[in-house]
Steps between C-alpha positions, in 0.01 A plus 500: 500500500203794357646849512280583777636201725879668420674700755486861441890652417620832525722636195751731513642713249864627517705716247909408418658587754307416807563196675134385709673181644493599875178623499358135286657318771311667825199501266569106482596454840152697604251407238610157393188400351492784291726462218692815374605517090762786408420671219809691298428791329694780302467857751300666159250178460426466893215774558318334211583171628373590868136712341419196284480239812829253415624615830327586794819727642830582406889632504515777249675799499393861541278734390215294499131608396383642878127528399478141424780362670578471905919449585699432765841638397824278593830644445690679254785398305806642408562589115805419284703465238602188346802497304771265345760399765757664341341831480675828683174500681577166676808676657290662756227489757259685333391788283276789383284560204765763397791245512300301257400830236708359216398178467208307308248373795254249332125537598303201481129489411385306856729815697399563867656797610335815425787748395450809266741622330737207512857457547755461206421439110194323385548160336413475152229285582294399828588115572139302564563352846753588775652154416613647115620800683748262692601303196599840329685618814750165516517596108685857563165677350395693815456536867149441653365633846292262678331460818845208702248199541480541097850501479534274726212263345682515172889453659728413266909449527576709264328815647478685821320797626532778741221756731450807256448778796240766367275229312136452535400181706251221456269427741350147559143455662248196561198647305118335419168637376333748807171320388618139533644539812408147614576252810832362362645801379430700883677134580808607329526837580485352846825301355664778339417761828685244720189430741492189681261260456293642799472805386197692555518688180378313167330230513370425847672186675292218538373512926670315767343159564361561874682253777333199551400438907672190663353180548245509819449899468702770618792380753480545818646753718755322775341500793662784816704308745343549830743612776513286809732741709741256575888538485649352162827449614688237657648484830859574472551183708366272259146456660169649466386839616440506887204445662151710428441672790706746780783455703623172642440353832746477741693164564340311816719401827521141586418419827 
């Protein structure tokens, strides 16, 4: 098979964190001859990922580049703090930035949340990837504040985390190229809007196949039952209706 006889495929980008499997299986449900590949990509490499053409759309995380960029923002998720399980921190609900002052919060190169000044004491240095930062936590270095689908991406036993209240947030959006706006990515917005697949906005819905006339031309109409202005009922007797006509005649007299 030549690359031009291939079916075309639509790939998708998505940062750690983000989990696209509802939407890939409408878009596979809808589009079955169009085959979708997931792309993973770090939140800091995604942008470049998405400008250079190896994905034609994807789940990144806010602020995004709005003079190149369109997005269609999702949700936004809750920050907090992971910490060993037998930290004092794991004895309740959750906390502030203030609760947290004294301690050493690690800050790992591929962060997400946007927070100036932050909480606590600086590490001595900045782990490389969120995933170091979590290694060093279980080790007793530090705490680390994460977006919970991090924390939850990276669950381990021997750690637990709880909502820090007066955090920044991360917010998640589907994002692609306002210039390459193309036929399969209006077809997942579509997806990731909720519209049915007869929905009039997007890409238009293929027209209705017009009804096909039975066999021998239109039907016919029944014909209109003429009335004949006769009784319908039966006489109560068991016999016919009486006789057309008037009165009866009188009984004759024998001679």
């Amino acid at each position: 098979m030549t690359g031009s006889d291939a079916s075309p495929s639509f790939r998708l980008a998505y940062v750690p964190g983000v989990t696209p499997a509802k939407w890939v299986r409408i878009w596979n449900e809808r589009l079955p001859d169009t085959p979708l590949a997931l792309v993973a990509v770090s939140a800091a490499e995604a942008s470049d990922v998405l400008r250079d053409g190896g994905a034609d759309a994807g789940f990144v995380r806010l602020p995004v580049d709005r003079t190149y960029f369109s997005a269609i923002p999702l949700y936004t998720e809750t920050t907090v703090v992971v910490v060993p399980k037998d930290h004092i921190v794991a004895a309740v609900e959750e906390v502030s930035a203030e609760d947290l002052a004294d301690e050493i919060v690690l800050h790992p190169l591929d962060d997400t949340l946007e927070w100036e000044p932050r909480p606590g004491r600086p590490a001595y240095e900045r782990p490389a990837t969120t995933a170091d930062a979590i290694e060093l936590v279980a080790a007793g270095v530090g705490l680390l504040f994460v977006p919970q689908s991090l924390a939850r991406l990276h669950h381990r036993k021997d750690l637990t985390y709880r909502p820090v209240t007066d955090a920044p947030q991360s917010s998640v959006a589907l994002s692609w190229p306002e210039d390459a706006t193309t036929d399969m990515v209006e077809d997942f917005i579509g997806i990731v809007r909720g519209r049915t697949v007869n929905s009039t906005r997007g890409r238009a819905a293929a027209p209705a196949e017009p009804k096909r006339p039975q066999a021998g031309g239109a039907p016919r109409k029944p014909a209109a039952r003429k009335s004949t202005g006769k009784a319908t009922g039966k006489n109560p007797r068991g016999g016919s209706g009486g006789p057309k006509g008037g009165k009866r005649g009188k009984p004759r007299r024998r001679s």
